[in-house]
C-alpha positions as CSV (number, residue, x, y, z in Angstrom):
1,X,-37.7,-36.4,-148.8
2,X,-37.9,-36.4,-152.4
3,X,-34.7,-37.9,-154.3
4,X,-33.6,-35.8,-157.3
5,X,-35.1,-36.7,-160.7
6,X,-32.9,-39.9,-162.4
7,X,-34.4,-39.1,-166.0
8,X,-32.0,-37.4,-168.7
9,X,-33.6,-35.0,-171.1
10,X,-32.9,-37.2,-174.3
11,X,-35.2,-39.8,-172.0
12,X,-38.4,-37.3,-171.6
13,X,-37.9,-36.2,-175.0
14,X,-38.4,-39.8,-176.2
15,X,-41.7,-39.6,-173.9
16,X,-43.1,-36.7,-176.0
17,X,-45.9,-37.1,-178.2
18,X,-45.5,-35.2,-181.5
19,X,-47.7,-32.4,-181.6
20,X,-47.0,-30.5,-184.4
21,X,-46.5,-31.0,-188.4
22,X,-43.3,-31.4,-190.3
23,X,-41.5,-27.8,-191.0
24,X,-44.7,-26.0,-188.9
25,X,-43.5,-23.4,-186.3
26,X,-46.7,-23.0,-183.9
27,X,-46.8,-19.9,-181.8
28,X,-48.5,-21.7,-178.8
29,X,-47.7,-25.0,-177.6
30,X,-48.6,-26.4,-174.2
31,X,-47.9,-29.9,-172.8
32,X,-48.7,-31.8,-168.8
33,X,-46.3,-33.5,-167.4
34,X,-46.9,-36.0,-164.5
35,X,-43.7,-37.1,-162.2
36,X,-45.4,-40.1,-159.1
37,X,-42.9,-40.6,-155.8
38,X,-43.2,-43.9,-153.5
39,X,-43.5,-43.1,-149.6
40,X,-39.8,-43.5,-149.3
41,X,-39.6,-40.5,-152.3
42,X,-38.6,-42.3,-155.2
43,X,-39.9,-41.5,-158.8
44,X,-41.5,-44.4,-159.9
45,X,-43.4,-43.1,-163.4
46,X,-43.0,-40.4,-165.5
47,X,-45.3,-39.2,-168.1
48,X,-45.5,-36.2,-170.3
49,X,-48.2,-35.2,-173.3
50,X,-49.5,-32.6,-175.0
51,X,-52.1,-30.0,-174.0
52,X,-54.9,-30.4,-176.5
53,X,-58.5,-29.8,-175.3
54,X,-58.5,-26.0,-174.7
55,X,-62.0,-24.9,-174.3
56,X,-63.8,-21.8,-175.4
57,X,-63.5,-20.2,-172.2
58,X,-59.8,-20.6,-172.7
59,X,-59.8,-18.5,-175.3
60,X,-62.6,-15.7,-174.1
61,X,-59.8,-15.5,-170.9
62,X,-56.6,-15.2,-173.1
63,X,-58.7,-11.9,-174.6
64,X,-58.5,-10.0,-171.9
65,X,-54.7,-9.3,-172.1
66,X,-54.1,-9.7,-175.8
67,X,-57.3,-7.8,-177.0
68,X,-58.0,-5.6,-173.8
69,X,-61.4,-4.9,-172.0
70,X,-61.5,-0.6,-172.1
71,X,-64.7,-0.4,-173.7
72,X,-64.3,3.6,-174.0
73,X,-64.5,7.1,-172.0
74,X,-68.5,6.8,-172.2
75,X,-69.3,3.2,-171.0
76,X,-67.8,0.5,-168.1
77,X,-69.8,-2.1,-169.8
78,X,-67.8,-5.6,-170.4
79,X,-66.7,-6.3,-174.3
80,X,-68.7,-8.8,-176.3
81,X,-66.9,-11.9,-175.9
82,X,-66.8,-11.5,-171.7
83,X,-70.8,-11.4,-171.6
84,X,-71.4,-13.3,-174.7
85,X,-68.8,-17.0,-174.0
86,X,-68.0,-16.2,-170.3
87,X,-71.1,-14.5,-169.4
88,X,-70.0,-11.8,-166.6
89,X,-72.4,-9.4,-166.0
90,X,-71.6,-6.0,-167.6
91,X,-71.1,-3.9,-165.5
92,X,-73.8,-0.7,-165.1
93,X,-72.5,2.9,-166.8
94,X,-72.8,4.1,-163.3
95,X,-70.2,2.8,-162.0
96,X,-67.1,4.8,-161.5
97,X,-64.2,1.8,-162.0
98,X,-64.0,-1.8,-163.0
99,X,-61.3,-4.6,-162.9
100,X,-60.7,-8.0,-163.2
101,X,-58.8,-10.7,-161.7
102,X,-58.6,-14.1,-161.6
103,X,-56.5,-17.3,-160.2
104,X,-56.1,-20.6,-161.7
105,X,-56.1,-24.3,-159.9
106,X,-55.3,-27.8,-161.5
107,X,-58.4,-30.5,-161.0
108,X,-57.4,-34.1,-161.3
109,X,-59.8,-37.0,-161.6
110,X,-60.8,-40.3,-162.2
111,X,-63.3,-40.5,-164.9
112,X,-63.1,-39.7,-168.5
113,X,-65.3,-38.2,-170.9
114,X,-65.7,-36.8,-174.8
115,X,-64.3,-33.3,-174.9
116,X,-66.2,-30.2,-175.7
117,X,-65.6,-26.4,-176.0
118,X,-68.4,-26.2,-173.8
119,X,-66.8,-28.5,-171.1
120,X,-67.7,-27.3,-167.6
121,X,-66.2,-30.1,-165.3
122,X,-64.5,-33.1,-164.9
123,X,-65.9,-36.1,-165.5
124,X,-65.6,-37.5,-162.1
125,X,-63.0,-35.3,-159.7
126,X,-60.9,-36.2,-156.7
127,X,-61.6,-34.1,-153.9
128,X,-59.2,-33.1,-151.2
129,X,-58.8,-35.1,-148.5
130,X,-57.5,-38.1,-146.8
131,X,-60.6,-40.7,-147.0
132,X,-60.6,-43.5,-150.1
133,X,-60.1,-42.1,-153.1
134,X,-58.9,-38.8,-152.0
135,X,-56.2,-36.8,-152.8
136,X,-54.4,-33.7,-150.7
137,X,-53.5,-30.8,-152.8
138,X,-51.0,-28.4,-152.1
139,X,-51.3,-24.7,-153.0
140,X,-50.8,-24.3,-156.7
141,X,-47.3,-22.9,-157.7
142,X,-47.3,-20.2,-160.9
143,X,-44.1,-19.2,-162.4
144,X,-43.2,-17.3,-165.7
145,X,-40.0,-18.0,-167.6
146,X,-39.3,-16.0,-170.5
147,X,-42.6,-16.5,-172.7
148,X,-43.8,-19.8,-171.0
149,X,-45.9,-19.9,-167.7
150,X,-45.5,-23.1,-165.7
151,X,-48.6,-24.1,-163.1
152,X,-47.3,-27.1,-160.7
153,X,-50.1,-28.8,-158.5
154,X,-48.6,-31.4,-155.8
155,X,-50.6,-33.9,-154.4
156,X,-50.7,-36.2,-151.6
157,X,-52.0,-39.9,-151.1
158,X,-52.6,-40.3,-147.1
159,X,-55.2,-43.2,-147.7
160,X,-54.4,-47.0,-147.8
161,X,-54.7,-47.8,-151.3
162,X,-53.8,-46.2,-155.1
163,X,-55.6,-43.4,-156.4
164,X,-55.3,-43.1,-160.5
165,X,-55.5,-40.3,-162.3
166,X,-57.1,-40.7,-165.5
167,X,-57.9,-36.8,-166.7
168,X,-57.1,-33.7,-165.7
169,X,-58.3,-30.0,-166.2
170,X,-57.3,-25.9,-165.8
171,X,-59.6,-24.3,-164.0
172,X,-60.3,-20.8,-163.1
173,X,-62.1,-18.3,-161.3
174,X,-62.7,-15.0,-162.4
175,X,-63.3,-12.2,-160.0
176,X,-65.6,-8.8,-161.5
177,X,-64.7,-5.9,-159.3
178,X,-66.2,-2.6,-159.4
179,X,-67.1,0.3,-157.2
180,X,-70.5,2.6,-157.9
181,X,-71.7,3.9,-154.4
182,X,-69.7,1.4,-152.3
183,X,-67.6,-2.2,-153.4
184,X,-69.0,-5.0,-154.8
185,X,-67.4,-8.1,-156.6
186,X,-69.1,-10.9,-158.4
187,X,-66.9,-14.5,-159.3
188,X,-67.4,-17.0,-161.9
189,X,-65.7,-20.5,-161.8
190,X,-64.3,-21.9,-165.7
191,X,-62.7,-25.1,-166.9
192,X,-59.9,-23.9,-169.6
193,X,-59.1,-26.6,-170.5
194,X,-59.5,-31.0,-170.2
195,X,-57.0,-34.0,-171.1
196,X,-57.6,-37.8,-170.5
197,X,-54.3,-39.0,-169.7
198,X,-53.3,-41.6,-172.4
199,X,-51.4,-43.7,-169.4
200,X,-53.2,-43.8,-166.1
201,X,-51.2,-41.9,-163.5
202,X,-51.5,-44.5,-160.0
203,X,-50.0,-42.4,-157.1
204,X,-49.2,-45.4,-154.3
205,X,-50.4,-45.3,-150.7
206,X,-48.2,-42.6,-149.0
207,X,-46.9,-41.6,-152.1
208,X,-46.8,-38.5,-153.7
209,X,-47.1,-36.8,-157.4
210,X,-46.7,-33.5,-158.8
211,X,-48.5,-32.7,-161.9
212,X,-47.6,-29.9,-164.4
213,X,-48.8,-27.1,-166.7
214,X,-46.7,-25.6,-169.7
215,X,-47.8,-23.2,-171.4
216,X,-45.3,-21.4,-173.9
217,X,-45.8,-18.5,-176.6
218,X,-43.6,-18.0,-179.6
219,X,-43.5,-15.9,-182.9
């Protein structure tokens, strides 16, 4: 059983790091937040940070709903940025529809590396599982609040000693669907984004975390 939170808001607020300039208004602003339980449920470290490292494929992803992917009533090929930064396939004139989907996931791990736009992993990630240095992760909750979309990834420690989280990354996968003379689908696997955790996050033997994604839009 989890015990309820014992953190005020004025105490998380004095956890944030400033992201932003004096009098500037950003329009996006996304932060992780970290919460770590002991086996008898009791928070024993917070920790909350800005967002920073979104990738290119971050941005190709975000185009599909702002700038649309219709290409026109004579062609079911892909736009530009989808073939040219995530690479899909286009998809043949011959075929009579086309959609796509995809579903996110939070990756944890225990290694650290220089961030790129072209970033494809972690530098060392913690499996799932219940051997040394293993972590069990729950299904990945997704909820939308107004103009913010919160991601919340709970893990699991059932090994005998502390697993720390040092970075942490968005990932996706990205399903192509289309139908010419019968179904077919094609999927492609992204990291969106990659922080190094300023403050290691140490989740106990039998103990627990939960590990969070904010992502808000403004203007």
């Amino acid at each position: 059983m989890v015990t309820p939170d014992l953190v005020s808001e004025d105490d998380i607020a004095k956890l944030i790091i400033p992201d932003d300039l004096p009098d500037e208004h950003p329009t996006f602003k996304a932060y992780i937040e970290a919460k770590v339980y002991d086996k008898e449920g009791h928070l024993i470290q917070y920790h909350r940070q800005p967002m920073r490292s979104l990738t290119q494929y971050f941005l190709a992803l975000m185009s599909i709903p702002l700038l649309g992917t219709y290409s026109g009533p004579s062609s079911n090929s892909l736009t530009g940025i989808l073939t040219n930064v995530l690479g899909l396939s286009a998809v043949s004139n011959t075929s009579y529809s086309a959609n796509i989907v995809w579903s996110w996931s939070i990756q944890l791990g225990s290694g650290t590396q220089a961030f790129s736009l072209t970033l494809a992993s972690l530098a060392a990630p913690i499996t799932n599982g219940s051997q040394a240095g293993q972590l069990e992760y729950g299904t990945l909750a997704i909820s939308y609040t107004g103009s913010s979309i919160f991601l919340l990834e709970v893990v699991t420690n059932n090994t005998s000693g502390t697993v720390n989280v040092t970075e942490i990354g968005l990932t996706c996968t990205i399903y192509l669907q289309y139908y010419t003379s019968s179904y077919a689908s094609s999927s492609y696997n992204f990291l969106l984004s990659y922080d190094t955790f300023s403050t290691a996050i140490s989740i106990p033997a039998s103990g627990m975390a939960s590990f969070q994604i904010v992502i808000s839009f403004s203007g």
